[in-house]
VEXSEZA-529574 format. One record per residue (C-alpha): residue in one letter; x, y, z. Coordinates in steps of 0.02 Angstrom, whole numbers, plus 50000, padded with zeros to 5 digits. Layout:
<setors>
AXYZ...
</setors>
This chain:
<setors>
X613735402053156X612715415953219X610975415453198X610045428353074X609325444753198X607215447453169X607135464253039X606465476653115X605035479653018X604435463853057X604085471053239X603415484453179X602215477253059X601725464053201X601505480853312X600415488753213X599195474553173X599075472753376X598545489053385X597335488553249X596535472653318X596265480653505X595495495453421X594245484353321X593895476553480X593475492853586X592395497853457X591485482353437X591185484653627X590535502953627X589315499753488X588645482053561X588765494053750X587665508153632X586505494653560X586215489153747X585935506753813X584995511053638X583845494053639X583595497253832X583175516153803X581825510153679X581095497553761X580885509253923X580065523153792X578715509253718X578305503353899X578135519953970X577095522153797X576095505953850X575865510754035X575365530053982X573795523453847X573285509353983X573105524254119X572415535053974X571075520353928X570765517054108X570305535954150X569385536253987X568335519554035X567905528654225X567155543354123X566275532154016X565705522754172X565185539454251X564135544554100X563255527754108X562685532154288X561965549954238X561145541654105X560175530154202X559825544354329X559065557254190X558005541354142X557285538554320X556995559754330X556105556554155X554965544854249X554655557054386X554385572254256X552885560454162X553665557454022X552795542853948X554245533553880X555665536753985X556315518353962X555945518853762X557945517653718X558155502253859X557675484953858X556615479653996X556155464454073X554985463054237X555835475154337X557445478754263X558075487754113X559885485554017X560485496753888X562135496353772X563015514953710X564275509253572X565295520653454X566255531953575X567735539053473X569145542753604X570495547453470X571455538353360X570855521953335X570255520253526X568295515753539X567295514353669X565535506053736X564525506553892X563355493453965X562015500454123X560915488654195X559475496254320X558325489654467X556845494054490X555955501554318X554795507954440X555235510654608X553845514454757X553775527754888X555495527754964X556175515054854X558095515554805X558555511954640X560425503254576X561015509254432X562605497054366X563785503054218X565185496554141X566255504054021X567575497353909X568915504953835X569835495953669X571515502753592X572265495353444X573375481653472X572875481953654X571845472653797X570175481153830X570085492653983X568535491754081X567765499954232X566255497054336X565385508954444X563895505354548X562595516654628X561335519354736X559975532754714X558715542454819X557425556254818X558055572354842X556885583754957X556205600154945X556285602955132X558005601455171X557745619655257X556085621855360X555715639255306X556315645755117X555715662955023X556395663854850X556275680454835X555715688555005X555625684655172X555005694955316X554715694555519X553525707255602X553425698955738X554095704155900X554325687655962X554335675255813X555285659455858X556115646555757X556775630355815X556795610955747X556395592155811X556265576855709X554765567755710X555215551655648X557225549155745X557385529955710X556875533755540X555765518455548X553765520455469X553225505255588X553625514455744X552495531755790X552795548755768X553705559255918X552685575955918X553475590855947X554045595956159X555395604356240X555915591256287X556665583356107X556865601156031X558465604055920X559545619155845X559785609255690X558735617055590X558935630755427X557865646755363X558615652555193X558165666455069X558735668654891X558265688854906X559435699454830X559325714454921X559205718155121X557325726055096X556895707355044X557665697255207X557115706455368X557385697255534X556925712055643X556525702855806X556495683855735X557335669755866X558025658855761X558515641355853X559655636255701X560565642455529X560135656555416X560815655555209X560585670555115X561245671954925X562625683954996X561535695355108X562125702955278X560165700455387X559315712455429X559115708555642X558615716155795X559105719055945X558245707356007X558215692955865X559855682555871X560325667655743X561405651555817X561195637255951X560355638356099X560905649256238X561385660656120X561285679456164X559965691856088X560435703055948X562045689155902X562315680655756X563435664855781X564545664455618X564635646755602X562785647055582X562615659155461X563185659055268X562825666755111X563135652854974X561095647754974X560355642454783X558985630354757X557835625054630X556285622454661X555125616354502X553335618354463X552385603954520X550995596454418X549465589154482X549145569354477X547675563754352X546215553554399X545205555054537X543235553954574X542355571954545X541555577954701X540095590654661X539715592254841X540785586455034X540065576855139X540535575555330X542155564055285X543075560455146X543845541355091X544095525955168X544725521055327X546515510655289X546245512855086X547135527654954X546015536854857X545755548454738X544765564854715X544415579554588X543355594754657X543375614054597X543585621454779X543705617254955X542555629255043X542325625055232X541145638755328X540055644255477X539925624755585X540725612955413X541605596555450X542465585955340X543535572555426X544775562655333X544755545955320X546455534155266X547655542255146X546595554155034X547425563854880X546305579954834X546595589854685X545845606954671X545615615154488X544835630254521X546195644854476X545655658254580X544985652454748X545485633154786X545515634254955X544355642155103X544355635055279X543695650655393X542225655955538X541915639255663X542445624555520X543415612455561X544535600455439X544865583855550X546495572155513X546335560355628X547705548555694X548295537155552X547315546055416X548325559055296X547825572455162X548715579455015X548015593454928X548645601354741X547755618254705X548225633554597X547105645354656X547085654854835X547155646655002X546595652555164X547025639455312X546315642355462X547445635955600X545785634955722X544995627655591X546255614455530X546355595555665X547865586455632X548175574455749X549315567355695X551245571955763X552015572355583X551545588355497X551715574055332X550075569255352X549555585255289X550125591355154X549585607555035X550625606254833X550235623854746X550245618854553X550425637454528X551545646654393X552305663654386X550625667654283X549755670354416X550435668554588X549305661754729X549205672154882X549145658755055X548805664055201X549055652655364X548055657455518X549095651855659X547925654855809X547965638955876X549175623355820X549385616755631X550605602255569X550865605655394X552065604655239X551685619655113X552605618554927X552215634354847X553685641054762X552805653254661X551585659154790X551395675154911X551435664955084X551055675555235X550765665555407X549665677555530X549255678255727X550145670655883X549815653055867X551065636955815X551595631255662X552305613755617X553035608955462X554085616255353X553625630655214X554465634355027X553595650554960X554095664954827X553835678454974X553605673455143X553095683955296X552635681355488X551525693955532X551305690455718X552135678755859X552235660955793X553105649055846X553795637355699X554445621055736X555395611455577X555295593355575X556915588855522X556225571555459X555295582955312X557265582355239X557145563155201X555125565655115X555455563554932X553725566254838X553865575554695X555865577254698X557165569154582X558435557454625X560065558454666X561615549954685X561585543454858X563105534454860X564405525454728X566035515354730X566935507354589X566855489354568X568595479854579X568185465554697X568205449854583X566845441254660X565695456954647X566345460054482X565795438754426X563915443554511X563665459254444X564375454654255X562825442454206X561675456954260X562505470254116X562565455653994X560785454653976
</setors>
């Protein structure tokens, strides 16, 4: 018997179902091989998201930081302007002060807070204050981002150039020289003072002028040992002048010594208060080895006066006119280890002759005009024999006369040498700091975890 023969359609309905089956399968596939790509495409986009507000928060919390440092800066300038409660919005203790800046909105639901801590509240002479701040940065559903900076400040000085003329400056001289030393090279106060020789001379030294017109910076014959800034002024020199290092030839100007990008500011300056009232000098003035004070109307030195200084004497003049008059056959002794500073408004007259210093820093002698554009002060330096000076005077007429030498450095409103002086610019007047703000001397960012554990318990306070 022959057995029955599988129907066709059987086949094809087994076929069919085969097909349908393999189908299911590759689809199943792609969409689990989409979900893959899909879930992997999203998780790359929310970690990219992640990474992007971490580096967002993180350059956000270095701004912060940033801000904390200026803000402890402008408080130490406050202290130096007089304001009388510069540390008001800080809590102090001893020496140091902390403060905490919340409420920084930083968009969307991102907040952020600084911490500064400061050393000293009030720093001495020469002192450099640390200013610590840490900022931290807090996004929702996130870790806060923080960042610590850490800096060190200085005093800026007014005499980073040893001659400047805000407005004018002028050589009629037909042999004025200019050249530079530094009186203090180690930068150490325990050792003595190199005076000025030929021997330790440099070509370091700057003149600058902020005149705006060619009338207002006149070299003519001027030597200058050194650099020359204008505030984009071609100078006016002579055949004979020249501007750049030594060996230079006369009637040259050695480009990489000469620019015209100079601006400054240079601030009134107001007279300290205190200080015993003199009606009358005697034939010296303080204590040997002890800082005083003193208040007078005028300093009028004539016909055979002395006064000789003795220790570190401040002298504040209030008479608005005439302050100060040192003329005829009077002398004004510094002696070795003693030092003046002078504040007047009124006129000077400084005899050269007339004016001792013996001392080889021209810091020892110092003359602060407390003058405003009111009224400027006219100055006049008599150079006939040797002076060591510093001369702040910003808004005053300075004009330095006759063939003698000049130490020191100068900042007038109009300056002119009217003879053949020789100027020599103690380049270690750059690093004096009286009266100037601070600045940031140097900073770094704090990421080393054991600074970060010793410097944490400070800005916790």
């Amino acid at each position: 018997m022959t057995p029955p023969r599988p129907t066709p359609r059987r086949i094809h309905q087994t076929t069919t179902a085969r097909r349908r089956g393999s189908v299911l399968i590759v689809a199943l596939l792609v969409a689990a091989l989409i979900a893959l790509v899909l879930g992997s495409y999203l998780s790359l986009n929310l970690g990219t998201a992640r990474l992007a507000r971490r580096t967002f928060d993180r350059g956000a919390a270095f701004h912060l930081a940033e801000a904390g440092l200026e803000e402890g800066l402008w408080t130490y300038n406050r202290v130096l302007s007089g304001d009388v409660a510069p540390w008001l919005d800080w809590a102090v203790s001893g020496d140091a002060a902390w403060r905490r800046i919340d409420g920084f909105r930083l968009g969307g639901s991102t907040t952020g807070t600084i911490k500064i801590y400061a050393s000293p509240v009030s720093p001495a002479d020469g002192a450099r204050p640390t200013v610590v701040a840490l900022a931290s940065v807090q996004s929702a559903g996130g870790a806060p981002v923080t960042q610590m900076i850490e800096t060190t400040l200085r005093r800026r000085s007014f005499f980073g150039a040893g001659l400047v003329a805000r407005e004018r400056l002028v050589f009629r001289g037909r042999n004025t020289t200019f050249d530079s030393w530094d009186s203090d090279p180690d930068q150490n106060p325990a050792t003595p003072a190199v005076p000025y020789s030929a021997a330790v001379a440099k070509d370091t030294g700057s003149v600058a002028t902020g005149a705006l017109d060619n009338s207002n910076a006149v070299l003519n014959q001027a030597r200058i040992h050194g650099y020359f800034h204008t505030s984009g002024l071609e100078p006016d020199l002579g055949d004979e002048g020249f501007i750049g290092p030594f060996g230079v030839e006369a009637g040259e100007i050695d480009p990489a010594r000469f620019s015209k990008n100079f601006h400054a500011d240079f601030p009134a300056i107001v007279a300290p208060v205190g200080g015993v009232f003199i009606k009358k000098f005697g034939p010296t003035l303080g204590t040997p080895g002890v800082a005083t004070s003193w208040r007078a109307t005028s300093l009028v030195l004539g016909g055979s006066d002395t006064l000789t200084i003795l220790g570190d004497v401040t002298l504040v003049l209030t008479d608005p006119l005439k302050a100060i008059s040192i003329g005829g056959n009077a002398d004004l002794i510094i002696p070795i280890g003693a030092s003046l500073t002078l504040y007047a408004e009124g006129d000077m007259l400084i005899g050269g002759k007339g004016v001792l210093n013996a001392n080889p820093s021209p810091a020892s002698l110092q003359f602060w005009s407390t003058a405003t554009s009111a009224r400027p002060p006219s100055i006049s330096i008599v150079g006939r024999g040797a002076l060591a000076c510093v001369l702040y005077a910003p808004e005053g007429d300075v004009s330095v006369n006759g063939n003698g030498v000049v130490a020191g450095a100068i900042v007038a409103r109009r300056l002119a040498f009217t003879g053949n002086a020789a100027f020599h610019y103690d380049l270690a007047l750059a690093r004096l700091g009286r009266h100037a703000p601070y600045r940031a001397d140097g900073w770094r960012t704090v990421d080393d975890p054991v600074k970060l554990a010793a410097l944490r318990p400070l800005l916790d306070h």
